[in-house]
Backbone as XML, in Angstrom:
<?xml version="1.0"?>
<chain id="A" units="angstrom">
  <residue number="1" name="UNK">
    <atom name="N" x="15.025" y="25.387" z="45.960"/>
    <atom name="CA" x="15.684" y="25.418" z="44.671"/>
    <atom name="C" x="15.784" y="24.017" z="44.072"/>
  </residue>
  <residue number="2" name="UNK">
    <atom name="N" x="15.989" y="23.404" z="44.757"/>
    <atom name="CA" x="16.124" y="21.681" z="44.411"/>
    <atom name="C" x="15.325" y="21.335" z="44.143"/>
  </residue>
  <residue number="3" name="UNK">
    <atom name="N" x="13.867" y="21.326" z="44.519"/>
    <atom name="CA" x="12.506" y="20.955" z="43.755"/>
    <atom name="C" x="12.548" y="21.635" z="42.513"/>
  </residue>
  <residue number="4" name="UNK">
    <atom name="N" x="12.833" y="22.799" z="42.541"/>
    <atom name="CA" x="12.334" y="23.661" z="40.920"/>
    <atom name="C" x="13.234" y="22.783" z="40.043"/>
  </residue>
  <residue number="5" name="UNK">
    <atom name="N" x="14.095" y="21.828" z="40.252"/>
    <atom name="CA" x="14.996" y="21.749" z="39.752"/>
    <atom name="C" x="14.266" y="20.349" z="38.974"/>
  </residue>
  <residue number="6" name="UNK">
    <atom name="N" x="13.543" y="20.028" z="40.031"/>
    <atom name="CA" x="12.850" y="18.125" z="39.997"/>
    <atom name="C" x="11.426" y="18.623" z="39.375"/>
  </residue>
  <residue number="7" name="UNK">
    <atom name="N" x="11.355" y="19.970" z="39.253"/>
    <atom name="CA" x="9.990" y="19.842" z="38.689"/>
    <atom name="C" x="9.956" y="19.671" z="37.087"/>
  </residue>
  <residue number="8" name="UNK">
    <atom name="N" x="10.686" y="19.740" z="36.365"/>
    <atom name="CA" x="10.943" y="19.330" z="34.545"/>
    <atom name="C" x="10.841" y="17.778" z="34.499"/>
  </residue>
  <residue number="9" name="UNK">
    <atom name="N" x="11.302" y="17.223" z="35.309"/>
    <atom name="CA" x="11.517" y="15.840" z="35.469"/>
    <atom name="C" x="10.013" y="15.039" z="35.478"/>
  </residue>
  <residue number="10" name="UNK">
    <atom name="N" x="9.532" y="15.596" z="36.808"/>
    <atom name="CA" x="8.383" y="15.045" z="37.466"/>
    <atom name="C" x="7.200" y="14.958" z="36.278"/>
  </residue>
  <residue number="11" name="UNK">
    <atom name="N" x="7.251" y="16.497" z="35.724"/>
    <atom name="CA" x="6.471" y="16.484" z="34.388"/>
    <atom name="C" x="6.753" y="16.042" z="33.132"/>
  </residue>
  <residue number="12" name="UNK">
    <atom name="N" x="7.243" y="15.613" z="33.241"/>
    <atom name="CA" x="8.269" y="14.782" z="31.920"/>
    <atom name="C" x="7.925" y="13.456" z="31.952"/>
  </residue>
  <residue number="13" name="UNK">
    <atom name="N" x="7.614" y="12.424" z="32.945"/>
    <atom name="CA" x="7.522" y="11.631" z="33.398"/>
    <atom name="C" x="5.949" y="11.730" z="33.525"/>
  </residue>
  <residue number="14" name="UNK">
    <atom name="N" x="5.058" y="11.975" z="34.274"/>
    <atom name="CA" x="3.535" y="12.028" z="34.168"/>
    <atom name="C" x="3.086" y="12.519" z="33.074"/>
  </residue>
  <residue number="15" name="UNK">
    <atom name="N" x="3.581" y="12.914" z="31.734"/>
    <atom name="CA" x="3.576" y="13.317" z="30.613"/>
    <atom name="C" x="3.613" y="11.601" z="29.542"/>
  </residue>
  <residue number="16" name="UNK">
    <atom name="N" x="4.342" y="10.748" z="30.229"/>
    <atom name="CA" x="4.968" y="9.283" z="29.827"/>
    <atom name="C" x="4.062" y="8.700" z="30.318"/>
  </residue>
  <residue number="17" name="UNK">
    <atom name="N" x="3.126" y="8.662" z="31.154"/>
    <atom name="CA" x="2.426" y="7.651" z="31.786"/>
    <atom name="C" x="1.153" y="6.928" z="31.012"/>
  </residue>
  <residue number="18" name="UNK">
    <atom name="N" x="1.055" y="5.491" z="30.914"/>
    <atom name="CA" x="0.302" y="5.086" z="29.946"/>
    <atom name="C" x="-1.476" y="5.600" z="30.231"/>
  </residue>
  <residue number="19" name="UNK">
    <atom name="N" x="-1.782" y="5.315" z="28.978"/>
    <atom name="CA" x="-3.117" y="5.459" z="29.283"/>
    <atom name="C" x="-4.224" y="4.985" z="30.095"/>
  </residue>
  <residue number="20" name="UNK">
    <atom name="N" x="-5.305" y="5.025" z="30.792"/>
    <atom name="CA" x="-5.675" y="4.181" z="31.363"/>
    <atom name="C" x="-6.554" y="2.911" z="30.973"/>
  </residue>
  <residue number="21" name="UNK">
    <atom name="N" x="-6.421" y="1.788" z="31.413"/>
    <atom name="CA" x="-7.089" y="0.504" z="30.477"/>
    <atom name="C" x="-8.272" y="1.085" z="30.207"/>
  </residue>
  <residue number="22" name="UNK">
    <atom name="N" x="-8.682" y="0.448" z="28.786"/>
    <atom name="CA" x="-10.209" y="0.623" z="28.572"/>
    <atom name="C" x="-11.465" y="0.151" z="29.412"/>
  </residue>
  <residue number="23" name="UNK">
    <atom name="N" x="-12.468" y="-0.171" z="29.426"/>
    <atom name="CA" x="-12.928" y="-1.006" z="30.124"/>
    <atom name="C" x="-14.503" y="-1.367" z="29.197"/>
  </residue>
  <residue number="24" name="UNK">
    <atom name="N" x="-14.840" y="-2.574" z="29.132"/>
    <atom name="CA" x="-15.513" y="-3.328" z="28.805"/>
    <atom name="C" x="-17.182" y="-2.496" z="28.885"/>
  </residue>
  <residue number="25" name="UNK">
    <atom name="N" x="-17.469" y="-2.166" z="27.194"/>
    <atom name="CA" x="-18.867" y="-1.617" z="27.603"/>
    <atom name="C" x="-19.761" y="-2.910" z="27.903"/>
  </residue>
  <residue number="26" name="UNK">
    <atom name="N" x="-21.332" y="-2.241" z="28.008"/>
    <atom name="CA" x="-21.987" y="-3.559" z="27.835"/>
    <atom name="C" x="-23.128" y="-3.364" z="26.783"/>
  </residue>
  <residue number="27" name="UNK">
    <atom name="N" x="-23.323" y="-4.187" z="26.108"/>
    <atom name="CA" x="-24.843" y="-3.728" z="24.987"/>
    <atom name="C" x="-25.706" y="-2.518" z="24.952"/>
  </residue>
  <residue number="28" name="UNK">
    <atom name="N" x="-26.210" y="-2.171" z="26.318"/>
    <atom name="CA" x="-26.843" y="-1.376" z="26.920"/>
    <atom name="C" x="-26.132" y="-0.089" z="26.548"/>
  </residue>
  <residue number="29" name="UNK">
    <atom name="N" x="-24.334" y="0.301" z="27.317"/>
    <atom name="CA" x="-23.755" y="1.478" z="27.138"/>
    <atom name="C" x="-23.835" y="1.469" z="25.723"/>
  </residue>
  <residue number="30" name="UNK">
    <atom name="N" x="-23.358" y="0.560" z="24.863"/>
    <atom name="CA" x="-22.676" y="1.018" z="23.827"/>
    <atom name="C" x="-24.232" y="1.394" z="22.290"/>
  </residue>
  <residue number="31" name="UNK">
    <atom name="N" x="-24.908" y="0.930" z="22.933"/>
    <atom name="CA" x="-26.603" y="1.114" z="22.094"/>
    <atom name="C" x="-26.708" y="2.636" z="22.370"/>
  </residue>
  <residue number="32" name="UNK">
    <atom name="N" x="-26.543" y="2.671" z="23.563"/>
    <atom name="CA" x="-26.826" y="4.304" z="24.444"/>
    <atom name="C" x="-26.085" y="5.713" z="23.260"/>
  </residue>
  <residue number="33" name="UNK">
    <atom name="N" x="-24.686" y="4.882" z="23.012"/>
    <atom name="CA" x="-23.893" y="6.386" z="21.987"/>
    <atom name="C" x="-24.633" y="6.568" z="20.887"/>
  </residue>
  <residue number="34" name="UNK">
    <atom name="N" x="-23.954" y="7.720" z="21.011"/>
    <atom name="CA" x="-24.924" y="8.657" z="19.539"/>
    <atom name="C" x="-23.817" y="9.397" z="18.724"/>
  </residue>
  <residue number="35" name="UNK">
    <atom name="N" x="-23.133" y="9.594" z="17.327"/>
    <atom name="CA" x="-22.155" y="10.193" z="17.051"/>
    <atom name="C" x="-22.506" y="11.625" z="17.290"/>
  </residue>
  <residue number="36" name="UNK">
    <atom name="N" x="-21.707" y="12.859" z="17.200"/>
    <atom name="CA" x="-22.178" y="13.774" z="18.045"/>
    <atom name="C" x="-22.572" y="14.919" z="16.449"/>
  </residue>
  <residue number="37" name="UNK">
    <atom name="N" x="-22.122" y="14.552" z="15.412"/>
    <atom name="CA" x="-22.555" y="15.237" z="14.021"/>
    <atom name="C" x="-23.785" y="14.183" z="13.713"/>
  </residue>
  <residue number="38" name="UNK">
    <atom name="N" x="-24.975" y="15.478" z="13.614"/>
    <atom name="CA" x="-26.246" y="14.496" z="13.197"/>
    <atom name="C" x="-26.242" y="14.292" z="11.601"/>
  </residue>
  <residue number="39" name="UNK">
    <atom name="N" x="-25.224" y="13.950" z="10.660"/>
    <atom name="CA" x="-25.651" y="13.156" z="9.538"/>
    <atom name="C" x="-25.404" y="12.336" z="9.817"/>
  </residue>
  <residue number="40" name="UNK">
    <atom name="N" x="-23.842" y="12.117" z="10.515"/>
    <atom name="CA" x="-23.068" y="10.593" z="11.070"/>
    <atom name="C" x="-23.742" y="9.596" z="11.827"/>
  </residue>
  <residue number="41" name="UNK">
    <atom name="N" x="-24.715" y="10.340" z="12.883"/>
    <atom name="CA" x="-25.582" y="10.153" z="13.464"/>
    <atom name="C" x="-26.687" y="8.932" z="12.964"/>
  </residue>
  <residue number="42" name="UNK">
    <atom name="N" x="-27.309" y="9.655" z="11.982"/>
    <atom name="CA" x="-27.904" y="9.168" z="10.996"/>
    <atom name="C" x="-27.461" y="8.193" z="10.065"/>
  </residue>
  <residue number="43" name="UNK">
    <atom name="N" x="-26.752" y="8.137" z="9.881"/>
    <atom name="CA" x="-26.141" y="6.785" z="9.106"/>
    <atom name="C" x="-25.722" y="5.654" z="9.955"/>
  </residue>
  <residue number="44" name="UNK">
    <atom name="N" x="-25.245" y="5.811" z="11.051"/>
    <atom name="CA" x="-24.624" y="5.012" z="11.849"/>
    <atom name="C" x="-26.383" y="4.348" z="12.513"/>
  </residue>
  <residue number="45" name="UNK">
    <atom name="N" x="-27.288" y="4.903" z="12.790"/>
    <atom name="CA" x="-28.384" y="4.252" z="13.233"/>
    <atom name="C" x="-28.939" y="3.474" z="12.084"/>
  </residue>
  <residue number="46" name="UNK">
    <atom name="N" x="-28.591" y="3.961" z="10.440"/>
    <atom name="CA" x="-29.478" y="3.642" z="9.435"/>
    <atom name="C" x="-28.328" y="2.074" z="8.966"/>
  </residue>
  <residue number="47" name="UNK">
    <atom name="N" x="-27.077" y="2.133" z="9.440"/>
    <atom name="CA" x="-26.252" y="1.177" z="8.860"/>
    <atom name="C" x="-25.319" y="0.323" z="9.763"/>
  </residue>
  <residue number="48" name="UNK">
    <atom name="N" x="-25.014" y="1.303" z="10.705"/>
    <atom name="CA" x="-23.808" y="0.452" z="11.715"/>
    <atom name="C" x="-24.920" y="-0.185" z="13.126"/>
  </residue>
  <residue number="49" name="UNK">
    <atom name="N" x="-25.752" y="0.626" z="13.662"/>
    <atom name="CA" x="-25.766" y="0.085" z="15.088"/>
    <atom name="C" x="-26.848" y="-1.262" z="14.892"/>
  </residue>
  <residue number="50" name="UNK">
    <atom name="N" x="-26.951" y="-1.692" z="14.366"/>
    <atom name="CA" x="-27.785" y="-2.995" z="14.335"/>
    <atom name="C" x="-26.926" y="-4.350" z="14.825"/>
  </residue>
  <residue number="51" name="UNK">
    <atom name="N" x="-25.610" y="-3.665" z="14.068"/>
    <atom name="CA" x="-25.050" y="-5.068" z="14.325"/>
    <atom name="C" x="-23.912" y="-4.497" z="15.533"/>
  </residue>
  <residue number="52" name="UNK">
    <atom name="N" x="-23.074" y="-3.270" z="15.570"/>
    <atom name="CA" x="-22.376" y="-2.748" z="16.543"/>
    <atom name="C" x="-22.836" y="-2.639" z="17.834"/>
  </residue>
  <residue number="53" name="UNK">
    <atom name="N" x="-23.373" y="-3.071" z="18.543"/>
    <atom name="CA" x="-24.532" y="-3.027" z="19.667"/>
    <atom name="C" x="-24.552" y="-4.334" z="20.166"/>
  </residue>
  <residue number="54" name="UNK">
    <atom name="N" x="-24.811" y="-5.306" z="19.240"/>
    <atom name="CA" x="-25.336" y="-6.400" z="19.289"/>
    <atom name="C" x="-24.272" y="-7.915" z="19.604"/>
  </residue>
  <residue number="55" name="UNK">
    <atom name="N" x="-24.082" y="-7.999" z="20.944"/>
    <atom name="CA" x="-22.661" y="-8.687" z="20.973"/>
    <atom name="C" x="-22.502" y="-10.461" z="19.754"/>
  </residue>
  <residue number="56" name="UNK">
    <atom name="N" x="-23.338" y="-10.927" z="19.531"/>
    <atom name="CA" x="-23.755" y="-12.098" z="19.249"/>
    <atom name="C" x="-23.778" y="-11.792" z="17.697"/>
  </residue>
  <residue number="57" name="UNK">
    <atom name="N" x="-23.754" y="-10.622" z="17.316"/>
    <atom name="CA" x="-23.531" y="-10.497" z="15.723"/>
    <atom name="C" x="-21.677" y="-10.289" z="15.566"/>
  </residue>
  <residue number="58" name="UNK">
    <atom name="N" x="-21.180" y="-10.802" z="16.537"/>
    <atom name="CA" x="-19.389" y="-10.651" z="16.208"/>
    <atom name="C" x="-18.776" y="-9.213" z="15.517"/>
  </residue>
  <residue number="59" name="UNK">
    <atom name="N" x="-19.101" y="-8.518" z="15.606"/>
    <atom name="CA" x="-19.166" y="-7.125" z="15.545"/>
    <atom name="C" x="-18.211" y="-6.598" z="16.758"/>
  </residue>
  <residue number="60" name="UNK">
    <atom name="N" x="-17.591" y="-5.455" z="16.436"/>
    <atom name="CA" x="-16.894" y="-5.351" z="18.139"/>
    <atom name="C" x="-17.920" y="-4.276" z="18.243"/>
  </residue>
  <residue number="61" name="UNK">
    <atom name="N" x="-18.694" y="-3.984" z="19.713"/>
    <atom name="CA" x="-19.355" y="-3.027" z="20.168"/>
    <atom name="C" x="-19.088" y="-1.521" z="19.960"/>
  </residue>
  <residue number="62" name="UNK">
    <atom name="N" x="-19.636" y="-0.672" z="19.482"/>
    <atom name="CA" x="-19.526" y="0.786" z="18.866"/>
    <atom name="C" x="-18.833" y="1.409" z="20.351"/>
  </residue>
  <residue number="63" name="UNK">
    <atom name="N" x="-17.648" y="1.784" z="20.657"/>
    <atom name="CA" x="-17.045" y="2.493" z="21.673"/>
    <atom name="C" x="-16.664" y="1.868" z="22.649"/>
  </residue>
  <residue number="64" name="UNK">
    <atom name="N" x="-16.756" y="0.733" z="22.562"/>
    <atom name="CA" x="-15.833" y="-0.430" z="23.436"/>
    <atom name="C" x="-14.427" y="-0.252" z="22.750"/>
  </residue>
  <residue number="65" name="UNK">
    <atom name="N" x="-14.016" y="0.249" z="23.712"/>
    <atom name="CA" x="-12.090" y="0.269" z="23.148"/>
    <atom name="C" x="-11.633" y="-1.087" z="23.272"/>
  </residue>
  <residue number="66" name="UNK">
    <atom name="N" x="-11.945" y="-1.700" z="24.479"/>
    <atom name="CA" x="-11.453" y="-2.953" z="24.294"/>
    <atom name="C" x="-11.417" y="-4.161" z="23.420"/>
  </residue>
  <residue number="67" name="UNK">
    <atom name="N" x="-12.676" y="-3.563" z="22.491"/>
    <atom name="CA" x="-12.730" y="-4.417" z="21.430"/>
    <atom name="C" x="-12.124" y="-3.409" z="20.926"/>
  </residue>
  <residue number="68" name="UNK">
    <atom name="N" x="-11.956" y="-2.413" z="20.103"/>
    <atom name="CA" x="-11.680" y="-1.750" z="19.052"/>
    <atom name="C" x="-9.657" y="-1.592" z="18.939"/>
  </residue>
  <residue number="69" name="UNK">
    <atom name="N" x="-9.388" y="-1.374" z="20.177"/>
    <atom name="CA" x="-7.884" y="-0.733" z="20.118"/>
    <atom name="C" x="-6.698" y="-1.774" z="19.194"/>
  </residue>
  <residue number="70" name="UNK">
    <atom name="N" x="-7.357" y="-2.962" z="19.248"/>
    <atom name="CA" x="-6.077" y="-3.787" z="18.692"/>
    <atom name="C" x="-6.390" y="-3.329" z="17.028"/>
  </residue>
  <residue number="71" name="UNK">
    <atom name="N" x="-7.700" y="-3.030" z="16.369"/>
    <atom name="CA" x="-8.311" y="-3.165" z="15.375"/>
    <atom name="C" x="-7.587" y="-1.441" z="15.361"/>
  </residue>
  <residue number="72" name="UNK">
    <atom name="N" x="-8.034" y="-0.709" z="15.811"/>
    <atom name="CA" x="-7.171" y="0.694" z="15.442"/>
    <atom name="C" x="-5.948" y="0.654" z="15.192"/>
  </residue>
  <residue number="73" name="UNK">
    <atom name="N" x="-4.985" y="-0.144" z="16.172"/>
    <atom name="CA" x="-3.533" y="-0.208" z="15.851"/>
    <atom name="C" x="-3.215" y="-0.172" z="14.240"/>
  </residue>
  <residue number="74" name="UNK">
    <atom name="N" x="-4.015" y="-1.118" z="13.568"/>
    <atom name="CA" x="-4.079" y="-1.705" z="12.363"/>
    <atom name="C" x="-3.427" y="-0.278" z="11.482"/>
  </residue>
  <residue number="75" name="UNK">
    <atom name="N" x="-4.472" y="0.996" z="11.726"/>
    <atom name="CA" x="-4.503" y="2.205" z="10.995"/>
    <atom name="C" x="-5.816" y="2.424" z="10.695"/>
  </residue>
  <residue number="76" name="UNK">
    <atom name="N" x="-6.211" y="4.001" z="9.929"/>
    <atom name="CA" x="-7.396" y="4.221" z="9.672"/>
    <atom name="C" x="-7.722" y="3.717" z="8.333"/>
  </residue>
  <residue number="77" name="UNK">
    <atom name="N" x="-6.281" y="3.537" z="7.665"/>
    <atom name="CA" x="-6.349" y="2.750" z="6.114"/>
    <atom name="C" x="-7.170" y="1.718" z="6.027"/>
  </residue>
  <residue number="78" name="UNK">
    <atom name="N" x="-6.351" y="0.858" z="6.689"/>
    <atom name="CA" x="-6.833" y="-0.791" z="7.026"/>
    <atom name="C" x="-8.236" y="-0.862" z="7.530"/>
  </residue>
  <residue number="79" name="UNK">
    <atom name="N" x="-8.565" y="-0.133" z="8.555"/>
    <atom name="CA" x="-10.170" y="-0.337" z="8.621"/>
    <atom name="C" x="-10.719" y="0.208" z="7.752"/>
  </residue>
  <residue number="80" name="UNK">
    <atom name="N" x="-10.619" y="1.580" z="7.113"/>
    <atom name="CA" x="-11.316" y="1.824" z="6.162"/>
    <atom name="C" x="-11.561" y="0.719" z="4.772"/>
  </residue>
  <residue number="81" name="UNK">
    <atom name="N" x="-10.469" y="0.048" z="4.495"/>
    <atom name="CA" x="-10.291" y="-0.712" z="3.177"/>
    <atom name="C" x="-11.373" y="-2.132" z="3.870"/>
  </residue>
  <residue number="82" name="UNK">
    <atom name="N" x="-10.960" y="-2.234" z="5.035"/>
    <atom name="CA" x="-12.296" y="-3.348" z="5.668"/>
    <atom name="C" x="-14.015" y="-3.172" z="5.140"/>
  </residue>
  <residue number="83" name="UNK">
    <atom name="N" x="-13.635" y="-1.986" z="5.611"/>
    <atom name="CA" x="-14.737" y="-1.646" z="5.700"/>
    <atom name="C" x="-15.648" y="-1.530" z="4.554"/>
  </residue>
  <residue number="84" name="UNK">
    <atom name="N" x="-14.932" y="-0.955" z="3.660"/>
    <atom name="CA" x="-15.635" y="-0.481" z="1.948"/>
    <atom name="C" x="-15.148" y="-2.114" z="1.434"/>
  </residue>
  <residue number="85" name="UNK">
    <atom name="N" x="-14.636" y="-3.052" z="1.477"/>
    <atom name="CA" x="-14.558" y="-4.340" z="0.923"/>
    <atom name="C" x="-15.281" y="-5.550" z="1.503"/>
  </residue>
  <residue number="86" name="UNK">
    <atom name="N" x="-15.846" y="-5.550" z="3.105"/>
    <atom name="CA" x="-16.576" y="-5.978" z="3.823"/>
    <atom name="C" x="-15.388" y="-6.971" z="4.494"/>
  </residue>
  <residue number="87" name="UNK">
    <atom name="N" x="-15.684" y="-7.044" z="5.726"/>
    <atom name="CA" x="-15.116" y="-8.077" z="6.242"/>
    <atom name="C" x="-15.489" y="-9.418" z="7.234"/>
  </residue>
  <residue number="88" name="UNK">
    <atom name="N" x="-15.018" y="-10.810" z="7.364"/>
    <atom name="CA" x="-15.748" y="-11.563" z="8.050"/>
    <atom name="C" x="-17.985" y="-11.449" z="7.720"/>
  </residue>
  <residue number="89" name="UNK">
    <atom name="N" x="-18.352" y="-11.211" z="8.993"/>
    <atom name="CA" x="-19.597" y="-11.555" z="8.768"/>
    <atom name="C" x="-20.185" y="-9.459" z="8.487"/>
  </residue>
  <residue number="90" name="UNK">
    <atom name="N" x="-19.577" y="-9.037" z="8.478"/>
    <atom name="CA" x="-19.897" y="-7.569" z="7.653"/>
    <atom name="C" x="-19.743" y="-7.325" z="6.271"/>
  </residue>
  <residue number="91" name="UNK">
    <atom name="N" x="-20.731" y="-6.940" z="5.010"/>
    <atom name="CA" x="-20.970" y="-6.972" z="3.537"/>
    <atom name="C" x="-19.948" y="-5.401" z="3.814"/>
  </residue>
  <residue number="92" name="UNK">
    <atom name="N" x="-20.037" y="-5.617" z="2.615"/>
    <atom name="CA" x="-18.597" y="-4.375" z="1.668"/>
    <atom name="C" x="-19.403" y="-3.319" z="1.723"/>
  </residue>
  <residue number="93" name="UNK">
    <atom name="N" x="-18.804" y="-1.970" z="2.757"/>
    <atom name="CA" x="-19.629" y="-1.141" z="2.688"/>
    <atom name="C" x="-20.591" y="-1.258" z="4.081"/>
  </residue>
  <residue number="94" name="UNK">
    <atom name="N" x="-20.481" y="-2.240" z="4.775"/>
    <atom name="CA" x="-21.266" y="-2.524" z="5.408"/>
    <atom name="C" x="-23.188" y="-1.874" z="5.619"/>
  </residue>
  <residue number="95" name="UNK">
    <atom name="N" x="-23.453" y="-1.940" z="4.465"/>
    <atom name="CA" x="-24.839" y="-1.610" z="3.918"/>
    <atom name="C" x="-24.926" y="-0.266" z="4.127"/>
  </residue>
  <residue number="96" name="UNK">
    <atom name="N" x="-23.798" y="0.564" z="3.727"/>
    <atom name="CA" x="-23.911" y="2.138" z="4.169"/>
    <atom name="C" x="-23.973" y="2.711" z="2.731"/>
  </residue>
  <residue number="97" name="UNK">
    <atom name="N" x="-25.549" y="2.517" z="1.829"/>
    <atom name="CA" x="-25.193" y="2.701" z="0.308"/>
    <atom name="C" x="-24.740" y="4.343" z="0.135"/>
  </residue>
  <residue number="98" name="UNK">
    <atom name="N" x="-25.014" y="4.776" z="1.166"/>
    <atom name="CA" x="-24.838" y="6.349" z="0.548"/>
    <atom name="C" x="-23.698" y="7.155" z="1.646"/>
  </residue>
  <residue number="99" name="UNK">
    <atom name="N" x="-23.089" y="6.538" z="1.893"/>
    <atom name="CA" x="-21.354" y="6.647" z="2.726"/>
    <atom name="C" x="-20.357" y="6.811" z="1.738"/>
  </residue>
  <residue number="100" name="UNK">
    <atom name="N" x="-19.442" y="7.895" z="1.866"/>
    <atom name="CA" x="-18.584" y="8.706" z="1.318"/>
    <atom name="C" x="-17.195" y="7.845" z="1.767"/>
  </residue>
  <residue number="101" name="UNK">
    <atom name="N" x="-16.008" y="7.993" z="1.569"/>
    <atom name="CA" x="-15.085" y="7.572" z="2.738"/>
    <atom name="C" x="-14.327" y="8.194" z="3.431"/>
  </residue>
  <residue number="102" name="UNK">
    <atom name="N" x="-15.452" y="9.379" z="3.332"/>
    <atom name="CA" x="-15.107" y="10.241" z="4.624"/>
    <atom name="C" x="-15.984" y="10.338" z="5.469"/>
  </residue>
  <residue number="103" name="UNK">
    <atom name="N" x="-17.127" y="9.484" z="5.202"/>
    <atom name="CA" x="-18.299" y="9.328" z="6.152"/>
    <atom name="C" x="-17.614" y="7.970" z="6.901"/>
  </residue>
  <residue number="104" name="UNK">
    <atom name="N" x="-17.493" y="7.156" z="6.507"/>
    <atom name="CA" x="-16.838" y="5.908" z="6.636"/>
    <atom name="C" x="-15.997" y="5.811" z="8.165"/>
  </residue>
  <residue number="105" name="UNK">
    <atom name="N" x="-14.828" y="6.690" z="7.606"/>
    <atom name="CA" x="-13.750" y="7.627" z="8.548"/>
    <atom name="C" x="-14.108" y="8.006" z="9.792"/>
  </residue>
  <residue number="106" name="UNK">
    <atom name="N" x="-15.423" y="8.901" z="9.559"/>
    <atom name="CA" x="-16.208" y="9.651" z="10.931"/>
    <atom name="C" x="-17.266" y="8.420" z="11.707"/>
  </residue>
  <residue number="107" name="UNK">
    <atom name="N" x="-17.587" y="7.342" z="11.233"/>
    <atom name="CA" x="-18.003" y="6.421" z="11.090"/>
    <atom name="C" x="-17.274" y="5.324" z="12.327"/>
  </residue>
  <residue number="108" name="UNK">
    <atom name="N" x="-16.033" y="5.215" z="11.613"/>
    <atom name="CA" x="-15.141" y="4.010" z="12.162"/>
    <atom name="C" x="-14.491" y="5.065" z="13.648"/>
  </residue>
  <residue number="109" name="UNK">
    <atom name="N" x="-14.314" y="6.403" z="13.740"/>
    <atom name="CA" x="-13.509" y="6.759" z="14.462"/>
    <atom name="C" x="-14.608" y="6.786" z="15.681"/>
  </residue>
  <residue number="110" name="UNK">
    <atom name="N" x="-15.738" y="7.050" z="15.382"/>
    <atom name="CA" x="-16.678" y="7.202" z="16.316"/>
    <atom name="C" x="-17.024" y="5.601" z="16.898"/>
  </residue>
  <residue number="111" name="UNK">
    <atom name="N" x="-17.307" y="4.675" z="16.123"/>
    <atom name="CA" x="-17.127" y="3.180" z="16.925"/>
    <atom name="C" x="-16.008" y="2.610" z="17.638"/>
  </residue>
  <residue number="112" name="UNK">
    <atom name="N" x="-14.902" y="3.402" z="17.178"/>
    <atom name="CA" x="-13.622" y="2.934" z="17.722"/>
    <atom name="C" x="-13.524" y="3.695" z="19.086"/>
  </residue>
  <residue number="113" name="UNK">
    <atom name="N" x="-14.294" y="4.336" z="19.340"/>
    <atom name="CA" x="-14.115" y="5.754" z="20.604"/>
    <atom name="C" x="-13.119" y="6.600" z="20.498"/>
  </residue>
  <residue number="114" name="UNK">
    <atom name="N" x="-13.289" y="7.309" z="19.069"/>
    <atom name="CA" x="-11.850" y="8.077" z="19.032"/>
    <atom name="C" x="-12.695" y="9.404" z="18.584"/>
  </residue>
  <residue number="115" name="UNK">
    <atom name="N" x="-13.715" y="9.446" z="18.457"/>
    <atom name="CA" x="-14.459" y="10.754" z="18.142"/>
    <atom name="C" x="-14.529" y="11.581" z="19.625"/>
  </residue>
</chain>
């Protein structure tokens, strides 16, 4: 009876437990993703992965959380408004001429590893 009692608790508590650290892709993994909707797909090869891939273009790597999570905290606003205004060494829009900003959205959530 005393366990049934500890079992609300126990799950209450492993329910609280943080996530586990991200861990560091490498060029190789993060070249490897593919968004899993083939227009997104398609745009992201025609506009994002040239430079998302590419550690030396200052880009954070497409599904490296460890680059991405502090940049998510931000919101989906804030990257989006990055994104369509350009930021640092990325042009406005980041050369995605025919991106919606709801392509954008499916775009950023999928580099961020949240797709």
């Amino acid at each position: 009876m005393r366990a049934l009692l500890l079992l609300p608790a126990v799950l209450l508590l492993a329910g609280c437990q943080p996530e586990p650290s991200a861990k560091p892709l490498t060029p190789e993994q993060s070249a490897a993703l593919k968004p899993a909707d083939a227009r997104i797909a398609g745009l992201y090869e025609q506009a994002c992965k040239s430079c998302h891939t590419v550690p030396d273009t200052g880009a954070p790597l497409a599904g490296d959380r460890t680059q991405w999570d502090t940049r998510w905290a931000k919101g989906e606003d804030a990257l989006l408004n990055s994104t369509i205004r350009g930021l640092n060494g990325m042009p406005a829009g980041g050369q995605c001429f025919s991106c919606s900003p709801d392509d954008y959205k499916a775009l950023i959530r999928f580099m961020a590893g949240r797709e």
